[in-house]
PDB file of N, CA, C and O in Angstrom:
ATOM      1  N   UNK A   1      -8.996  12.130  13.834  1.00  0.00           N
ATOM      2  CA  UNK A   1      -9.364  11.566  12.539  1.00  0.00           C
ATOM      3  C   UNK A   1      -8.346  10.480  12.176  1.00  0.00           C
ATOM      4  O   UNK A   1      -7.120  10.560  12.248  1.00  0.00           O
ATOM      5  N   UNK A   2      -9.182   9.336  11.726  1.00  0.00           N
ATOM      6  CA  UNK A   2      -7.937   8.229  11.306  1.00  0.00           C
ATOM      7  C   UNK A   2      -7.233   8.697   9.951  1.00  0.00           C
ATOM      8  O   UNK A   2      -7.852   9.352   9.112  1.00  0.00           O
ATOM      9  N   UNK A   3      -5.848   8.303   9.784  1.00  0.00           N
ATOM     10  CA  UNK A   3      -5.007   8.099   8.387  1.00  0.00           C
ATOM     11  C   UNK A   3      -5.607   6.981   7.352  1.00  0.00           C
ATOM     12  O   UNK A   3      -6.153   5.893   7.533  1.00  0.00           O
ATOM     13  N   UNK A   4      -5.355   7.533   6.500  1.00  0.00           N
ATOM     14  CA  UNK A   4      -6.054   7.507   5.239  1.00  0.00           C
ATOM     15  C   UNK A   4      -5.427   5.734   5.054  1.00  0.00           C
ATOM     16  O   UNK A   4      -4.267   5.497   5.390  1.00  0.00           O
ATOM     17  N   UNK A   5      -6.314   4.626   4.511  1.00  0.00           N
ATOM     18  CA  UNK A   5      -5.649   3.581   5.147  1.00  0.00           C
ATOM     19  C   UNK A   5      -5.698   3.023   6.100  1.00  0.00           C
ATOM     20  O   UNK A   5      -5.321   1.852   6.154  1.00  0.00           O
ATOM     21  N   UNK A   6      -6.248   3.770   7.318  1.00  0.00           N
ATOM     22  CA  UNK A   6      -6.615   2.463   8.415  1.00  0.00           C
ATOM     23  C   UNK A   6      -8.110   2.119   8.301  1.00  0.00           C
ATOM     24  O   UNK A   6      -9.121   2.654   7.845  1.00  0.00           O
ATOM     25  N   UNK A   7      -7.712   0.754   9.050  1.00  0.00           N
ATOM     26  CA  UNK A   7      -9.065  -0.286   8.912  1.00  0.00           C
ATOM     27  C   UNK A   7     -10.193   0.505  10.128  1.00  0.00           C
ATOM     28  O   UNK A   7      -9.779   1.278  10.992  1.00  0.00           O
ATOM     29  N   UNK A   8     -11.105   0.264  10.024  1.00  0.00           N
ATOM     30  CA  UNK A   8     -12.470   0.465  10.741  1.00  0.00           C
ATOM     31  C   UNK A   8     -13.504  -0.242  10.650  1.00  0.00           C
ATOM     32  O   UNK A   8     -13.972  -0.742   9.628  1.00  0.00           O
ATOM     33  N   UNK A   9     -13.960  -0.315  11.908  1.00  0.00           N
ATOM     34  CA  UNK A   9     -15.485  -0.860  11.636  1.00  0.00           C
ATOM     35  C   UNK A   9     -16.539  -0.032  11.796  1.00  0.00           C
ATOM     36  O   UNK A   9     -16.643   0.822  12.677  1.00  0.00           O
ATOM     37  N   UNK A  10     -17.460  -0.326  10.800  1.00  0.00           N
ATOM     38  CA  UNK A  10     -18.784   0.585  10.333  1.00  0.00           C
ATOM     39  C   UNK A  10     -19.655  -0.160  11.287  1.00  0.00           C
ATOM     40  O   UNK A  10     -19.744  -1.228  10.681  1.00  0.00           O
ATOM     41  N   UNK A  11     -20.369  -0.311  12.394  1.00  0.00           N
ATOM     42  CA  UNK A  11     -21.152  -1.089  13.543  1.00  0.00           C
ATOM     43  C   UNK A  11     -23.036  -0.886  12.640  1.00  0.00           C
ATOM     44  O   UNK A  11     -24.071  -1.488  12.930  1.00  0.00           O
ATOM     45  N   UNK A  12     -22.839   0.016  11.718  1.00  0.00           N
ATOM     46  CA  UNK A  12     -23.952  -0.314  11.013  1.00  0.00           C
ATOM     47  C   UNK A  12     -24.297  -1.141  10.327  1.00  0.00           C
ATOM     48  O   UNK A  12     -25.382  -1.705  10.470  1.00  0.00           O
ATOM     49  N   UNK A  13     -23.333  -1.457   9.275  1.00  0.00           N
ATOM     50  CA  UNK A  13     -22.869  -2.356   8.456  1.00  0.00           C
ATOM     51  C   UNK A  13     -22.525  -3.982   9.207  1.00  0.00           C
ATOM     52  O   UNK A  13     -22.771  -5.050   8.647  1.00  0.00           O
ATOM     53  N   UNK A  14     -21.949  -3.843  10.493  1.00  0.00           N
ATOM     54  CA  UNK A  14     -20.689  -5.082  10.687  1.00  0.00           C
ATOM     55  C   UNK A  14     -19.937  -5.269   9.183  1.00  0.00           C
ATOM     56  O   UNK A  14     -20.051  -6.139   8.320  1.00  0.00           O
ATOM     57  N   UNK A  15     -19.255  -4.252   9.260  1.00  0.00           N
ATOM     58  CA  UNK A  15     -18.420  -4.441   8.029  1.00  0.00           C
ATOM     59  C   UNK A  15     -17.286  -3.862   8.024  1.00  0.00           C
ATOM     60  O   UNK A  15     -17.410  -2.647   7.871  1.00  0.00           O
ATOM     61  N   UNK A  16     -16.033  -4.276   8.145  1.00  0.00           N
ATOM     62  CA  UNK A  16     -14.845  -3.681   8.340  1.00  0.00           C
ATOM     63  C   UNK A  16     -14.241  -2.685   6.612  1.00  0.00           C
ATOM     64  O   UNK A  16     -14.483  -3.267   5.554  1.00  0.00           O
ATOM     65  N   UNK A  17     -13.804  -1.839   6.572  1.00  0.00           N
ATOM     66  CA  UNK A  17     -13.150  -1.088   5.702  1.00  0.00           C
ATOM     67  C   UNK A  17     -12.491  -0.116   5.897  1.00  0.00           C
ATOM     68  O   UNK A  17     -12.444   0.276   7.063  1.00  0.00           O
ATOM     69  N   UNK A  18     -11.645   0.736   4.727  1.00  0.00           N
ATOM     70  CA  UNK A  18     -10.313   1.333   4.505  1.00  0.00           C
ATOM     71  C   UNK A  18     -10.798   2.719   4.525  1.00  0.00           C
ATOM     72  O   UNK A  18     -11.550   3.147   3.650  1.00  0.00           O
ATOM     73  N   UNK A  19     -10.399   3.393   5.464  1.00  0.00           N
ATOM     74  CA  UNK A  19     -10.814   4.994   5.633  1.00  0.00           C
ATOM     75  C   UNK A  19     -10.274   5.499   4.240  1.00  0.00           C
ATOM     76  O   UNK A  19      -9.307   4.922   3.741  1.00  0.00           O
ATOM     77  N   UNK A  20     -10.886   6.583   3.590  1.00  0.00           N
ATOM     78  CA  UNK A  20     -10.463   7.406   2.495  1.00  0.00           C
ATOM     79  C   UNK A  20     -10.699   8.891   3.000  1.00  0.00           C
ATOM     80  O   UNK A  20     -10.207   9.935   2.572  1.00  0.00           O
ATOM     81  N   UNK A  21     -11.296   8.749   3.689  1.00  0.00           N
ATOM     82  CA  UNK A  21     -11.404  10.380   4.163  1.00  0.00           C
ATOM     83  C   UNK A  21     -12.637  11.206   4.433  1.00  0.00           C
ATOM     84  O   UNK A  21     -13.691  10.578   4.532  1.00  0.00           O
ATOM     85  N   UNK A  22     -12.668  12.454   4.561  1.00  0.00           N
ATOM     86  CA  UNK A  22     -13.928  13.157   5.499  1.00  0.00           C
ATOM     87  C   UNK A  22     -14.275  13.854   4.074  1.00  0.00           C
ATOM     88  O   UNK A  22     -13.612  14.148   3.079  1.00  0.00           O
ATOM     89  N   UNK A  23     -15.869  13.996   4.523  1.00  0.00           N
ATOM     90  CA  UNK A  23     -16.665  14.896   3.246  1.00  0.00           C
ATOM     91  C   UNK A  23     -17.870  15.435   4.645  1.00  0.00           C
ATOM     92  O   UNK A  23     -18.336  14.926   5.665  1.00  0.00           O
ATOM     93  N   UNK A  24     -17.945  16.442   4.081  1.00  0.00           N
ATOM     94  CA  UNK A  24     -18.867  16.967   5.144  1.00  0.00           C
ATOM     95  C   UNK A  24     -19.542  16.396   6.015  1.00  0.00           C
ATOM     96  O   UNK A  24     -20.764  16.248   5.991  1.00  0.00           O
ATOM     97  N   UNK A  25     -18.527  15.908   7.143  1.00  0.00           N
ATOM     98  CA  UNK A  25     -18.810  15.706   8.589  1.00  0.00           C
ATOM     99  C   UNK A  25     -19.024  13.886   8.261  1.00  0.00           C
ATOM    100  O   UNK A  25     -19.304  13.204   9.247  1.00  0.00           O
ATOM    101  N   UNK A  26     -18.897  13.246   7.037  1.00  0.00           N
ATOM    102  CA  UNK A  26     -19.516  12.143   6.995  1.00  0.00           C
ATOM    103  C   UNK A  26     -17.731  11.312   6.599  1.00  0.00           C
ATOM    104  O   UNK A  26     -16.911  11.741   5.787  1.00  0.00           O
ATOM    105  N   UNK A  27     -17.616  10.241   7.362  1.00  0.00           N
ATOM    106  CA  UNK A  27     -16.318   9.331   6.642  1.00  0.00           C
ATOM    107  C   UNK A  27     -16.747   8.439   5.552  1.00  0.00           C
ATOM    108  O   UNK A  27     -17.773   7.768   5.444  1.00  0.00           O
ATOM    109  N   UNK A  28     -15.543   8.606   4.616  1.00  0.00           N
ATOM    110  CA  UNK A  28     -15.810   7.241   3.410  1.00  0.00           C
ATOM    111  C   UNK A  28     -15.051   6.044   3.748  1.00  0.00           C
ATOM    112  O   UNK A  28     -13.901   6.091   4.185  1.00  0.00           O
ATOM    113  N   UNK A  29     -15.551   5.222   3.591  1.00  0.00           N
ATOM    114  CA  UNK A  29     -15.364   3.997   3.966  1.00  0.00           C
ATOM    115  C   UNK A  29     -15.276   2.884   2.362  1.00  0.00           C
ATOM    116  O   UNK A  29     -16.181   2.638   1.565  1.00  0.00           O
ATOM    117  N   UNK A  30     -13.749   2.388   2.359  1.00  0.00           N
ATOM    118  CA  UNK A  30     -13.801   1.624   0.752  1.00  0.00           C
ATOM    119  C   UNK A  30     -13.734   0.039   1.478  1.00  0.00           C
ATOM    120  O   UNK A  30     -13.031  -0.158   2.469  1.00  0.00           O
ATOM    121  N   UNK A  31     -14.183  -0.551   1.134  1.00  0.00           N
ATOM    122  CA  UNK A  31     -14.259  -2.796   1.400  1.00  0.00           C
ATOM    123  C   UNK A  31     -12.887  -2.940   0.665  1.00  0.00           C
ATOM    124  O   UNK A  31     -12.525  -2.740  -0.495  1.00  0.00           O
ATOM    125  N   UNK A  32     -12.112  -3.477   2.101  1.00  0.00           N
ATOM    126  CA  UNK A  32     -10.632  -3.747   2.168  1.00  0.00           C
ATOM    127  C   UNK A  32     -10.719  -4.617   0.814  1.00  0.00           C
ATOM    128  O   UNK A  32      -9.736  -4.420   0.099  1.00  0.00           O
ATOM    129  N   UNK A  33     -11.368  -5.253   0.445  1.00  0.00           N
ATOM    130  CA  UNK A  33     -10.596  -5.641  -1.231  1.00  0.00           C
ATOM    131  C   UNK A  33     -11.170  -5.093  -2.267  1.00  0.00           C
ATOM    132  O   UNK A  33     -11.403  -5.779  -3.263  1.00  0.00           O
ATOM    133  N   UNK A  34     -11.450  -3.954  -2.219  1.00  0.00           N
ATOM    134  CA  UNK A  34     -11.867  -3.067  -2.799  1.00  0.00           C
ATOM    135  C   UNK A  34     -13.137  -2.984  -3.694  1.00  0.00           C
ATOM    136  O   UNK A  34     -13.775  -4.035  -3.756  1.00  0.00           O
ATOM    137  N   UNK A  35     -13.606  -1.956  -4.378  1.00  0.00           N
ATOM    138  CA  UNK A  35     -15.177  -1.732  -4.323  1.00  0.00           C
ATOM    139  C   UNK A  35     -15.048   0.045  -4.413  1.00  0.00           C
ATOM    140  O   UNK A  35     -14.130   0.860  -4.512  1.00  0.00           O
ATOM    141  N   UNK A  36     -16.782   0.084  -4.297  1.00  0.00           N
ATOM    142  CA  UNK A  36     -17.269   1.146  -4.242  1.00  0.00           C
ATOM    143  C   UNK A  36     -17.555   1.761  -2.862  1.00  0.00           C
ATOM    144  O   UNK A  36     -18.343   1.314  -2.029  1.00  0.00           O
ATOM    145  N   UNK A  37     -16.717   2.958  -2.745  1.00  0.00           N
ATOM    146  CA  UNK A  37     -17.069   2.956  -1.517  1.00  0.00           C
ATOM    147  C   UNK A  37     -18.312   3.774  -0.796  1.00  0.00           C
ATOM    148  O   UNK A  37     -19.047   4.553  -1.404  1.00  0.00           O
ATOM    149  N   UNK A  38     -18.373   3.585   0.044  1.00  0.00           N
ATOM    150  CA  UNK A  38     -19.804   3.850   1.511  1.00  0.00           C
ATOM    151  C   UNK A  38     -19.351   5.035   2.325  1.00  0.00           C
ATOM    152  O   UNK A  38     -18.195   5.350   2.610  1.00  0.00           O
ATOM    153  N   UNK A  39     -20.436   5.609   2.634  1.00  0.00           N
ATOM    154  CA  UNK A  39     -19.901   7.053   3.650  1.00  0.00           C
ATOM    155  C   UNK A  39     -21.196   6.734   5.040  1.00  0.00           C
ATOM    156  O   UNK A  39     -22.415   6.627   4.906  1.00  0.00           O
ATOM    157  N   UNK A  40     -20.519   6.664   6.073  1.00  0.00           N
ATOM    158  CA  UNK A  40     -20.778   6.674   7.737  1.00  0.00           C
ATOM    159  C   UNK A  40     -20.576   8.084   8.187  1.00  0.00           C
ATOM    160  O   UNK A  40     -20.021   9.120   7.820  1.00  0.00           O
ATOM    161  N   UNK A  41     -21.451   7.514   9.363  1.00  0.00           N
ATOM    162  CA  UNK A  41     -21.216   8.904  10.920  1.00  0.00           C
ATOM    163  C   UNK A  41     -19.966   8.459  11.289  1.00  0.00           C
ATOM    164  O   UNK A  41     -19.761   7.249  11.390  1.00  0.00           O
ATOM    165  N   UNK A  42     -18.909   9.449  11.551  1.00  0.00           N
ATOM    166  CA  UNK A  42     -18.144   9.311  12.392  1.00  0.00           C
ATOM    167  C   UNK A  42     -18.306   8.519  13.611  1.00  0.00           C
ATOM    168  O   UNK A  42     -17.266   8.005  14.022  1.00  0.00           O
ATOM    169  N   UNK A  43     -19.371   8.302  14.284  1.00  0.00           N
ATOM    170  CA  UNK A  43     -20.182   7.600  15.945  1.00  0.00           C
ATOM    171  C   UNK A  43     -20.244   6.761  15.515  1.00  0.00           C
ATOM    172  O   UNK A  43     -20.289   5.907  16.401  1.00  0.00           O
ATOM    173  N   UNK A  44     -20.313   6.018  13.910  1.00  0.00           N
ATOM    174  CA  UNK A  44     -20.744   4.478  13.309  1.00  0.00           C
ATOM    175  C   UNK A  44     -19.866   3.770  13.642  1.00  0.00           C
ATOM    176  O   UNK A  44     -20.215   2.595  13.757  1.00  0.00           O
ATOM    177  N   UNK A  45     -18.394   4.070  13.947  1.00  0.00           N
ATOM    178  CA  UNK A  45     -17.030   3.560  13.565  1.00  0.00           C
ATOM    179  C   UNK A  45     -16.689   3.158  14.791  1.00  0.00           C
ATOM    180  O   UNK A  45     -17.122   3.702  15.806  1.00  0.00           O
ATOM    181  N   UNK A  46     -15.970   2.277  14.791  1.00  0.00           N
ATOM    182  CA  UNK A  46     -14.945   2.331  15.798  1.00  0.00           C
ATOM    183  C   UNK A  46     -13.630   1.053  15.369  1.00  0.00           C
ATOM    184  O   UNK A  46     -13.751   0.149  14.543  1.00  0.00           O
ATOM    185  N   UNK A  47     -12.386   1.371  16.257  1.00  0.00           N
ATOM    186  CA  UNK A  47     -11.392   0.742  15.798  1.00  0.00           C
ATOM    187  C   UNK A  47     -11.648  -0.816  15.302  1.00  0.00           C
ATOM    188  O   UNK A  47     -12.715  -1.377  15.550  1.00  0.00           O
ATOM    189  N   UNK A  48     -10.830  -1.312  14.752  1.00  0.00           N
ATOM    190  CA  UNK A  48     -10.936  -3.045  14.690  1.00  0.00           C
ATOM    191  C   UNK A  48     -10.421  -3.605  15.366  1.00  0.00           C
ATOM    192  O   UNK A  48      -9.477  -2.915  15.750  1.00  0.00           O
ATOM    193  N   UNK A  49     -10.413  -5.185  16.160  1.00  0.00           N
ATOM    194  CA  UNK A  49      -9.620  -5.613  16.731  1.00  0.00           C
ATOM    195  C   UNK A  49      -8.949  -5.739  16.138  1.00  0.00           C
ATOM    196  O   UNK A  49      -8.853  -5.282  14.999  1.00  0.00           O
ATOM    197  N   UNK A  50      -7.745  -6.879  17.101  1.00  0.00           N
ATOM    198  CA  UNK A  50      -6.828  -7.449  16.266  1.00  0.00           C
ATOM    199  C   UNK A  50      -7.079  -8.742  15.429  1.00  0.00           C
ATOM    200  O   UNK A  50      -6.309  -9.086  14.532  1.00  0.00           O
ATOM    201  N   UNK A  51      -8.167  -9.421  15.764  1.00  0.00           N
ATOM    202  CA  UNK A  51      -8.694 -10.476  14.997  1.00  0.00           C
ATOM    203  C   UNK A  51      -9.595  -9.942  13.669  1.00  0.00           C
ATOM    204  O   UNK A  51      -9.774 -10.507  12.590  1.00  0.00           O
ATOM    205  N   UNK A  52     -10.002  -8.876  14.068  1.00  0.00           N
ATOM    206  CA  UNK A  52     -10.862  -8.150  12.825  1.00  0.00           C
ATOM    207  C   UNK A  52      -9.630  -7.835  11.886  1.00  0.00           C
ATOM    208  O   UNK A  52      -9.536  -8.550  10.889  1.00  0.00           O
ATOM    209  N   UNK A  53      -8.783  -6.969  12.056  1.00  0.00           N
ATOM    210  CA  UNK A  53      -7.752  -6.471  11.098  1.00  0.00           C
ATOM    211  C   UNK A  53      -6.968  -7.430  10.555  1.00  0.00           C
ATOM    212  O   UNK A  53      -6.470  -7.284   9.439  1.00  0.00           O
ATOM    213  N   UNK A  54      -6.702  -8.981  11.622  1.00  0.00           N
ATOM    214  CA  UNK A  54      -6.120 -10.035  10.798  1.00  0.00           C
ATOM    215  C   UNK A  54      -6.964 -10.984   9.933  1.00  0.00           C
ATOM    216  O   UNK A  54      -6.266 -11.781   9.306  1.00  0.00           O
ATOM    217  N   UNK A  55      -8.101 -11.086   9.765  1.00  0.00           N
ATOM    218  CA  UNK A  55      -8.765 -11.483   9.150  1.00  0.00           C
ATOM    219  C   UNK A  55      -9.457 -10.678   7.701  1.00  0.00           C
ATOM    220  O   UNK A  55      -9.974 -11.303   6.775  1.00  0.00           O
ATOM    221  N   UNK A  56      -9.314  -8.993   7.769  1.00  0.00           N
ATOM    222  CA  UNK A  56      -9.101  -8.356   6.573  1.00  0.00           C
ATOM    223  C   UNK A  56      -7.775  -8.602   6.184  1.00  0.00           C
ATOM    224  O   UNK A  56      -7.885  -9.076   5.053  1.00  0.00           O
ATOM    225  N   UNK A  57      -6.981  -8.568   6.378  1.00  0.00           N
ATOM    226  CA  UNK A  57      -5.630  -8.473   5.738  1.00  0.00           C
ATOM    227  C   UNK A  57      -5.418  -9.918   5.087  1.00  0.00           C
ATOM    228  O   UNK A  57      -4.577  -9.987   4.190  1.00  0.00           O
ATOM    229  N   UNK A  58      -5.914 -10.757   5.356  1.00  0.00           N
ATOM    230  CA  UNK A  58      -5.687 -12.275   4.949  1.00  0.00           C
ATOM    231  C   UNK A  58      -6.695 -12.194   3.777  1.00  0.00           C
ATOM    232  O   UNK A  58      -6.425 -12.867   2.783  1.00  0.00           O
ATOM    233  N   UNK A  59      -7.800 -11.467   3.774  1.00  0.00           N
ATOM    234  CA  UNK A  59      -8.813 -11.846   3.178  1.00  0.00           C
ATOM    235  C   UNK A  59      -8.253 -10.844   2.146  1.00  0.00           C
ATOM    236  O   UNK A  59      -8.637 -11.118   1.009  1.00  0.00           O
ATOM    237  N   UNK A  60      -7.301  -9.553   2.235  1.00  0.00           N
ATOM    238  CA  UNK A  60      -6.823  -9.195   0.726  1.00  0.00           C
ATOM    239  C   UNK A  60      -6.520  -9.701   0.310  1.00  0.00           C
ATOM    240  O   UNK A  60      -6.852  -9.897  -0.859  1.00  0.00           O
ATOM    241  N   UNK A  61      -5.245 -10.612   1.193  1.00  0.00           N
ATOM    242  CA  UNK A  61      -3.899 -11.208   0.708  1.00  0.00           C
ATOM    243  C   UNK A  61      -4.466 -12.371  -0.609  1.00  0.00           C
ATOM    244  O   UNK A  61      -4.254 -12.287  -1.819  1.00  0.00           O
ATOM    245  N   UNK A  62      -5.172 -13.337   0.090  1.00  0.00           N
ATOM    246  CA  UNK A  62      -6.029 -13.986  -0.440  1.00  0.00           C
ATOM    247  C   UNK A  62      -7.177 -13.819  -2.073  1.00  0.00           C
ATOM    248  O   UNK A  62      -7.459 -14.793  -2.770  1.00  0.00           O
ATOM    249  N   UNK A  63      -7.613 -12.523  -2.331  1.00  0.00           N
ATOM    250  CA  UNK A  63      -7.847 -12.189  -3.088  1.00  0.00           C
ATOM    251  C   UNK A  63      -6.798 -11.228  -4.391  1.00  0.00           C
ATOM    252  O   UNK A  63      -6.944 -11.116  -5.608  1.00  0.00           O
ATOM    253  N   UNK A  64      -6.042 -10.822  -3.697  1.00  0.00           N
ATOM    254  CA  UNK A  64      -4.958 -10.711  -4.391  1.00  0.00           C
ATOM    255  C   UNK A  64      -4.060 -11.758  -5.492  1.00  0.00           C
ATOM    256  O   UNK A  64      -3.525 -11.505  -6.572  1.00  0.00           O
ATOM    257  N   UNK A  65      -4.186 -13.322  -4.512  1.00  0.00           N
ATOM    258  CA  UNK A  65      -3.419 -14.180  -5.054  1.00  0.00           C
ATOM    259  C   UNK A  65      -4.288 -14.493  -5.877  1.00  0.00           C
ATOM    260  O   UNK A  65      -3.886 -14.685  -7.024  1.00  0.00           O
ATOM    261  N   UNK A  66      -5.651 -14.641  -5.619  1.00  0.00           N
ATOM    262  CA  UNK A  66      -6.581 -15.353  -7.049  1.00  0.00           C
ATOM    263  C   UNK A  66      -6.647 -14.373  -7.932  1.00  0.00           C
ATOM    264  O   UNK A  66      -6.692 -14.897  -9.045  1.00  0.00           O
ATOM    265  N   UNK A  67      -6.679 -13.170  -8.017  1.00  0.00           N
ATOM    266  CA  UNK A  67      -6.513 -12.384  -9.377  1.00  0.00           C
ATOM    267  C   UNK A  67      -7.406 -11.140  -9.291  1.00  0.00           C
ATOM    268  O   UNK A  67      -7.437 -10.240 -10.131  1.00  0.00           O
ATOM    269  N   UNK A  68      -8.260 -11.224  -7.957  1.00  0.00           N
ATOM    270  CA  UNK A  68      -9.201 -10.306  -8.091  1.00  0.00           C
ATOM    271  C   UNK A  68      -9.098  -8.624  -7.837  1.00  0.00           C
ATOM    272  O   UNK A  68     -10.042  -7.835  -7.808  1.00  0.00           O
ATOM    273  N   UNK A  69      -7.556  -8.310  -7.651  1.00  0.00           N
ATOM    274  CA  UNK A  69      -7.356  -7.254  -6.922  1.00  0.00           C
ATOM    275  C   UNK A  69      -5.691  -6.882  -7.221  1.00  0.00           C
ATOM    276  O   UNK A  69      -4.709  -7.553  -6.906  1.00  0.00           O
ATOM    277  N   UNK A  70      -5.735  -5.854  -7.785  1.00  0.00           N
ATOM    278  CA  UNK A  70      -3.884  -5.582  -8.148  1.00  0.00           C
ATOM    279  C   UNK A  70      -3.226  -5.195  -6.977  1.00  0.00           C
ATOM    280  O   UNK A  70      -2.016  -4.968  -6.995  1.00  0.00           O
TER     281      UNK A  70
END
C-alpha cells in the first residue's frame, strides 16, 4: 500500500493524484492541487513517472503562487 502522500496514476481517469488512503478495498485519490477527492481499484493505479510527478509538483507549485491553494 502506498504512504499517504504519494502521487499515482488513476489509468481510468489519466489523471495523476495524492493517495489518502484505503476504504473498503477501494483507494482515495485527492487532485494534487487539491479538490474533492475520487476513490479507484487498487489495479486502476499505478506509479508515476518521473515526468508525471515533475509536472504535478510544478503544477502545485504554480498554483500555490497564484493564490489558489495554501
Amino acid at each position: 500500500m502506498p504512504e499517504v502522500g504519494a502521487l499515482l496514476m488513476d489509468v481510468t481517469r489519466d489523471q495523476v493524484g495524492e493517495f489518502r488512503g484505503e476504504w473498503a478495498g477501494r483507494w482515495a485519490l485527492r487532485p494534487v492541487k487539491g479538490g474533492v477527492e475520487w476513490e479507484v481499484e487498487p489495479g486502476d493505479v499505478r506509479p508515476v513517472t518521473a515526468e508525471q510527478k515533475l509536472r504535478a509538483e510544478v503544477g502545485k507549485a504554480n498554483a500555490r503562487s497564484r493564490g489558489e491553494i495554501a
